[in-house]
C-alpha positions as CSV (number, residue, x, y, z in Angstrom):
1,X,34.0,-32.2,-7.4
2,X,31.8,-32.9,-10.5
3,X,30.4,-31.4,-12.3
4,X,26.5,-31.5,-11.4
5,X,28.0,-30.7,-7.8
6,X,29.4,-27.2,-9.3
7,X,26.3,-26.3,-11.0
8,X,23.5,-27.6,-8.1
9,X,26.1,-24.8,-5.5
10,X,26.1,-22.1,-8.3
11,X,22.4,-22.3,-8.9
12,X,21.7,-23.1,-5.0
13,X,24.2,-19.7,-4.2
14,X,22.4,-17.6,-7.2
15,X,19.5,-18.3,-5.8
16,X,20.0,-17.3,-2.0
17,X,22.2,-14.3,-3.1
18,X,18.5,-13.3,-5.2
19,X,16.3,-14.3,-2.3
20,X,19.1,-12.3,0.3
21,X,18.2,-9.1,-2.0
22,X,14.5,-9.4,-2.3
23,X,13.8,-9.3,1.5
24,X,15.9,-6.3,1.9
25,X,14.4,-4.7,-0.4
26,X,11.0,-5.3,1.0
27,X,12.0,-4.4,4.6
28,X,13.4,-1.4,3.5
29,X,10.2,-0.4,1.3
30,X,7.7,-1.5,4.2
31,X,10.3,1.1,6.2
32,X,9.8,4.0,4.2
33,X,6.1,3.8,2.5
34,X,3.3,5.7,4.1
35,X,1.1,3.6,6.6
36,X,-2.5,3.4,5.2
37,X,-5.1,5.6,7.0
38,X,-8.0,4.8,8.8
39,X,-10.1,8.1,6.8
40,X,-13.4,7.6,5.4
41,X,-13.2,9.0,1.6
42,X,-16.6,11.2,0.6
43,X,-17.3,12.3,-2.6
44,X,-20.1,15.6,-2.4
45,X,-22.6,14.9,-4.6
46,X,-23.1,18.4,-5.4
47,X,-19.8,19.6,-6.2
48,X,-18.3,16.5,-7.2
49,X,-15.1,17.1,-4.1
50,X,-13.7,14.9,-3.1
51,X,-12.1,14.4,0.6
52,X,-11.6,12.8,3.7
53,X,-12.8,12.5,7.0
54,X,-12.3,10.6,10.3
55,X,-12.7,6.7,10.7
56,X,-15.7,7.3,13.2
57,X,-18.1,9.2,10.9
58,X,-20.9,8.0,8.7
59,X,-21.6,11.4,7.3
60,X,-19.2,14.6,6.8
61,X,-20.2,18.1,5.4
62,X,-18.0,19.1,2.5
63,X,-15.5,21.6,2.9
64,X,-16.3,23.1,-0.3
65,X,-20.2,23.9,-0.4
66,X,-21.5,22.6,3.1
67,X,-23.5,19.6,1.7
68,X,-23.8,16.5,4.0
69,X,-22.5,13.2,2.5
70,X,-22.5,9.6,2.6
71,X,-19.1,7.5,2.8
72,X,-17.9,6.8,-0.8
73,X,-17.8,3.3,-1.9
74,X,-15.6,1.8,-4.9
């Protein structure tokens, strides 16, 4: 073999043996992260608490003083 032949399969083999690693490692950090929620975030806007509340509501009462709030938007 030559020697650009040896070089092209050791870069070709580094580069599948990297590739091999990098979608296990994803696979098995998709397996074990938390799935994203659905939640609406609120932030009172008397009390400055902030929470969470279900998918469906427009407006939630803080658990802290009772106040009725908007959704929160970043």
């Amino acid at each position: 073999m030559s020697a650009e032949a040896l070089v092209f399969a050791y870069v070709v083999s580094f580069l599948a043996g990297i590739s091999c690693v990098a979608i296990y490692s994803y696979f098995r950090r998709k397996r074990f992260e938390p799935m994203p929620s659905e939640d609406n975030i609120f932030r009172c806007e008397q009390c400055a608490f902030v929470y969470t509340d279900d998918a469906d509501v427009d407006r939630s009462r803080c658990p802290q003083c009772g106040t009725s709030n908007a959704k929160f938007r970043f």
